[in-house]
C-alpha positions in Angstrom: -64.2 41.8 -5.0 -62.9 41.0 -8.3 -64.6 37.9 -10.3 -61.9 36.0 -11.7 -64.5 33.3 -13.6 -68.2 34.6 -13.7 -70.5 32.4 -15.7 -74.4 33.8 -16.7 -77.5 31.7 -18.1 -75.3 28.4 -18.8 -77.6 25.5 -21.0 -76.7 22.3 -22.5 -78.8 20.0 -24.0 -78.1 16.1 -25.2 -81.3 15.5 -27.3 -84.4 15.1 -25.3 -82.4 16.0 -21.9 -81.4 18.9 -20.4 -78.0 18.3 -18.7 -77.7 22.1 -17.5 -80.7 24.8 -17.5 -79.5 28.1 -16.8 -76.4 28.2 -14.4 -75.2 31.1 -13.4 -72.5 31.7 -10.8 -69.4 33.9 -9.6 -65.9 32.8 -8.1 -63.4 35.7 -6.2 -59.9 35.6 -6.0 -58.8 33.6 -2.9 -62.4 31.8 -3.2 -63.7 28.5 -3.2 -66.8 28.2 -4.8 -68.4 23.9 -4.4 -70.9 22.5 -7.2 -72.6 20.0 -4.8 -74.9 18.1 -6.1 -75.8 14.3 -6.5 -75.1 12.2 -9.4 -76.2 13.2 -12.7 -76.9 16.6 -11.6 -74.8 18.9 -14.0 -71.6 19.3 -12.2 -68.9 17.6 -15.1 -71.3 19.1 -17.5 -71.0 22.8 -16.4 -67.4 22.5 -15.5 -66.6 21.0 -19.3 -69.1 24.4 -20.8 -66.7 26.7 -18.4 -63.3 25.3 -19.3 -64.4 24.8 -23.1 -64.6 21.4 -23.5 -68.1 21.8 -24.2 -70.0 24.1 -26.8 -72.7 26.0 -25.0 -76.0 26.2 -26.2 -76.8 29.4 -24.3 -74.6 31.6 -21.9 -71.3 33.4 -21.2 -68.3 32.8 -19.7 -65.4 35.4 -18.7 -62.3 34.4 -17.1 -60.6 38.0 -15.5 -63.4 39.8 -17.4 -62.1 38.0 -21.2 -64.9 36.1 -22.6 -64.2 32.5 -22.7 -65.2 30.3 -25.5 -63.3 26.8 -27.1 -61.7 28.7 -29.1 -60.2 31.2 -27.2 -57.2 29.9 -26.5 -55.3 32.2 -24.5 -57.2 32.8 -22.4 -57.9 29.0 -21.6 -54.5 29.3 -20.3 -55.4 30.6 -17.2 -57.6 27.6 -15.9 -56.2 24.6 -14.8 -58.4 21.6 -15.0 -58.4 18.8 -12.6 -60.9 15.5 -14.6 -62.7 13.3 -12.7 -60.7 10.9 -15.1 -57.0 10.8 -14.2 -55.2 12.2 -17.0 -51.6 10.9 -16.9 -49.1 8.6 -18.5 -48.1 5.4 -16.0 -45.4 4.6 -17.9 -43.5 7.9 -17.4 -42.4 8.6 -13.9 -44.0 11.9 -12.0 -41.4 14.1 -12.7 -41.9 13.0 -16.6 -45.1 14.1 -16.2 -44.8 17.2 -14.6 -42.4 17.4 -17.7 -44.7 16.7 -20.5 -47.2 18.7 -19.3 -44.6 21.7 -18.8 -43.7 21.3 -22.6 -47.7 21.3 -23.7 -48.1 24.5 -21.8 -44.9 25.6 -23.5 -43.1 26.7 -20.5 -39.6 28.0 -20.7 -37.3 24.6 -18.8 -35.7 26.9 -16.1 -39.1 28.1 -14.7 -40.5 24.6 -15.7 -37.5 22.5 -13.2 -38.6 25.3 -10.9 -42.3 24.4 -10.7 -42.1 20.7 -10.9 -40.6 21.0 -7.7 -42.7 23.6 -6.0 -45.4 21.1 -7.4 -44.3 17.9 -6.1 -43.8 19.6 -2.3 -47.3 21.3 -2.8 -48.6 17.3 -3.6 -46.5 15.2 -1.6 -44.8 13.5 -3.7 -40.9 15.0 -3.3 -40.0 11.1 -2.6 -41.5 9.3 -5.5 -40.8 11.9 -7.8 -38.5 8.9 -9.9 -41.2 6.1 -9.7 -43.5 5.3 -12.0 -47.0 6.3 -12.2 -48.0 2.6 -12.5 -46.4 1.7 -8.9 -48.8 4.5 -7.3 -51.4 4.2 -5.2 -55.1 5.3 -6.5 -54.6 8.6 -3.9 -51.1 9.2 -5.3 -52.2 9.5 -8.8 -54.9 12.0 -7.7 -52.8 13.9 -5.7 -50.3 14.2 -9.5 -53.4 14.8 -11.7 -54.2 18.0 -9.5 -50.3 18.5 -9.8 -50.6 18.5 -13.2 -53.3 21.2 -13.2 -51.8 23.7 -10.8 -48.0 23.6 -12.9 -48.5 26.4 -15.0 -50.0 29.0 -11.9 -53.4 29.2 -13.1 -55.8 31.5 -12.0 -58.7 29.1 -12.1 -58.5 25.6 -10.7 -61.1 23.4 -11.8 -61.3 20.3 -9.6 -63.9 18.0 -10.8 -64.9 15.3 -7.5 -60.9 15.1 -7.3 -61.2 12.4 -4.4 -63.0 10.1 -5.2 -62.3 6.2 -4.5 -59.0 7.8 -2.6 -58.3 6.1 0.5 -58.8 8.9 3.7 -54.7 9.9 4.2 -54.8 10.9 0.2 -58.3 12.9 0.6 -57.5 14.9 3.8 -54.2 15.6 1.9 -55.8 16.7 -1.3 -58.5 18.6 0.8 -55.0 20.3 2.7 -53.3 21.4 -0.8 -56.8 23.0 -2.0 -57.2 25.4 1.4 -53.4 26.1 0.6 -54.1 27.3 -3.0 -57.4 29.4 -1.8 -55.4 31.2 0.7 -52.6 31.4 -1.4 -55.4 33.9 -3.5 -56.3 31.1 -6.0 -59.7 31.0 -7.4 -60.8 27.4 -6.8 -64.2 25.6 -8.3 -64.5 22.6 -6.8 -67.3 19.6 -7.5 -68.3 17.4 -5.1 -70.9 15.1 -3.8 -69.6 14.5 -0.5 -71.2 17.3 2.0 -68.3 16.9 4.6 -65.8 18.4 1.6 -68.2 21.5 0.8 -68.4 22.8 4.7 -64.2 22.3 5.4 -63.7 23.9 1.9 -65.9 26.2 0.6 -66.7 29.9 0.9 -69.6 29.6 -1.3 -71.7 26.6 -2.4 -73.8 25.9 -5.2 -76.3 23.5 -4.8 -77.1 21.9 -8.4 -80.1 19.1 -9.1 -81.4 18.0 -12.8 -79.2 21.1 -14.5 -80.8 23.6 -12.2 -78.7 25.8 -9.5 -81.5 25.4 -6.7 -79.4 27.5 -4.1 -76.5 29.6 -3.4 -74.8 31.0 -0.7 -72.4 30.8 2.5 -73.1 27.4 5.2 -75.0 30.2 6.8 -77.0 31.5 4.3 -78.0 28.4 2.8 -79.4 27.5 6.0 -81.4 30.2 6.7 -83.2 29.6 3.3 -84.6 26.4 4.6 -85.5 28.1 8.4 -82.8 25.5 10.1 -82.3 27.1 13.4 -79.2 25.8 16.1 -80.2 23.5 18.4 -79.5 24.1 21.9 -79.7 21.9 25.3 -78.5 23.9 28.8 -77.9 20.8 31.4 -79.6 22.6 34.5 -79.8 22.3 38.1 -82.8 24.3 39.2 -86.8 25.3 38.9 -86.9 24.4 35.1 -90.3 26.2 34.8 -88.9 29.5 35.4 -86.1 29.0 32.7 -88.4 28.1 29.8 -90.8 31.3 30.6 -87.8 33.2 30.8 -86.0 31.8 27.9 -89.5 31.9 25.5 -89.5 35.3 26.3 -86.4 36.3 24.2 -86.2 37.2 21.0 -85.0 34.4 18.2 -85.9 31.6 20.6 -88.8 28.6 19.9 -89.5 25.7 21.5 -87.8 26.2 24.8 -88.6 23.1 26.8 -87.8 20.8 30.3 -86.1 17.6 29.4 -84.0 14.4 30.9 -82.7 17.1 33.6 -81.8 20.0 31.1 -84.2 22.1 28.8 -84.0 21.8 25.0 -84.8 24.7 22.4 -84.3 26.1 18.5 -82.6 29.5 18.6 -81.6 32.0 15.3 -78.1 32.2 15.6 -76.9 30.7 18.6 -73.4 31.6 18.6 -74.9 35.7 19.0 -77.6 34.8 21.9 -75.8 32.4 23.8 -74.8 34.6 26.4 -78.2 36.3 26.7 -79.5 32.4 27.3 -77.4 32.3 30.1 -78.0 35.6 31.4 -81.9 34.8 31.6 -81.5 31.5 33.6 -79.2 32.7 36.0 -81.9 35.2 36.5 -84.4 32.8 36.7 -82.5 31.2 39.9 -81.5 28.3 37.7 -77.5 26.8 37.6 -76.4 25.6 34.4 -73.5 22.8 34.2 -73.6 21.9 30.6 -73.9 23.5 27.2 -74.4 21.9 23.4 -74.8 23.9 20.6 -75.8 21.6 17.5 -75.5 23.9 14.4 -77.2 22.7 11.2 -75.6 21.3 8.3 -75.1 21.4 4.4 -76.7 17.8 4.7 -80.2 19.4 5.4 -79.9 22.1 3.4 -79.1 19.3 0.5 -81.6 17.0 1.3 -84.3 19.7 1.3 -83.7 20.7 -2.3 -82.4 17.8 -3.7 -84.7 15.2 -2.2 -83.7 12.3 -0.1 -83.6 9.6 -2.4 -80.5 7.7 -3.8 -80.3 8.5 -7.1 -77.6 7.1 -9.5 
């Protein structure tokens, strides 16, 4: 695949502390890559080096191959950023703003009028596109401030933690306009904190503590670096002894035990071996009525690197 942003050996220091230590990371077009992490961990920081808001003290960034700096300013062009801080005038209605921001990026007015309202269908904001900013909702202003950052087409969408203090109607729509743009072929990099965001959005995650990039991968990957394994429970009716012998006997399966009328075990992949698991009880003379599969999540892969206390 082609790497529309790839970043290498990213540092930034604020006297005594290290903010970022070495970052280093790769987004595809069509992909969405998550910096999750807690509080303080780097995210804002990295996103401000990658965008140029930030001086780097180490590292490179390219942007479709172009090395990116603060000072290259054409390229910058091609990265939309979403802040954390919402960036727009409440004075001015949303169409004004859509309109301001279409004259910063000096865009011609005819393909401007034309992507203010591809912008406010993409947000949902077609009806209040004539009332002011001040009169919106906290979720309403997010959903313009990512607006904002998608009206010139960017390659690269920066969405720094984009829905937080949102009420849940506003998040699950900003969370449907970022799968849009990913599958539109939009390179998205996304920040959050919230684990529930990185598994519906994400190809990729990054998993950032104290500067450092601890892990990297798919849901799938990341899991397998910690040895989480699928938990399964078959709801039997049946000898249960024969099942477990039978079922300890296959490959990729630990733990296989009788309980509260079913039997319990840890299986590598589960989705691959279920119907092996059902082959070898129905062998075994045993009836099952019931399956759950209980896959692991981003959570414990998190907590495991990250640690489990609260940390502001």
């Amino acid at each position: 695949m082609t790497h529309v942003l790839e970043c290498q050996g990213l540092r930034k220091t604020f006297d005594d502390l290290v903010a970022v230590d070495g970052v280093g990371f790769h987004i595809a077009e069509g992909e969405t890559y998550g910096l999750l992490g807690p509080n303080g961990a780097g995210k804002t920081t990295t996103i401000s080096m990658v965008v140029g808001l930030l001086e780097r003290d180490a590292g490179e960034v390219t942007l479709d191959g172009e090395p990116l700096t603060s000072s290259t300013t054409e390229v910058r062009r091609g990265i939309g950023l979403v802040p954390q801080d919402i960036a727009i005038y409440p004075d001015l209605t949303a169409a004004e703003n859509l309109a301001f921001f279409a004259r910063l990026y000096d865009m011609p007015r005819k393909e401007s009028q034309c992507r203010i309202a591809e912008v406010l269908e993409t947000t949902g904001l077609v009806d209040r596109a004539d009332d002011r900013v001040s009169k919106f909702s906290g979720g309403m202003k997010r959903r313009l401030n990512i607006g904002i950052g998608l009206l010139h087409t960017p390659r690269l969408l920066l969405l720094d933690e984009p829905t937080v203090g949102v009420d849940p109607q506003s998040r699950n729509a900003i969370l449907e306009s970022v799968e849009r743009l990913s599958g539109a072929g939009m390179a998205v990099l996304y920040t959050t904190h919230y684990m529930e965001e990185a598994e519906r959005l994400c190809d990729r995650v990054g998993i950032i503590d104290h500067g450092q990039l601890m892990a990297e991968g798919t849901r799938a990957e990341l899991v397998r670096m910690v040895g989480q394994r699928d938990r399964v429970r078959l709801t039997i009716s049946g000898a249960v002894e024969p099942a477990t012998r039978a079922l300890t006997a296959l490959e990729g399966i630990d733990e296989a035990g009788a309980r509260d009328g079913g039997i319990d075990m840890l299986v590598d992949n589960a989705s691959s071996r279920l119907a092996g698991i059902l082959a070898a009880v129905a062998d075994a003379g045993v009836t099952v009525s019931g399956v759950d599969v209980d896959e692991p999540d981003l959570e414990s892969v998190f907590l495991h690197f990250t640690g489990r206390a609260l940390r502001d």
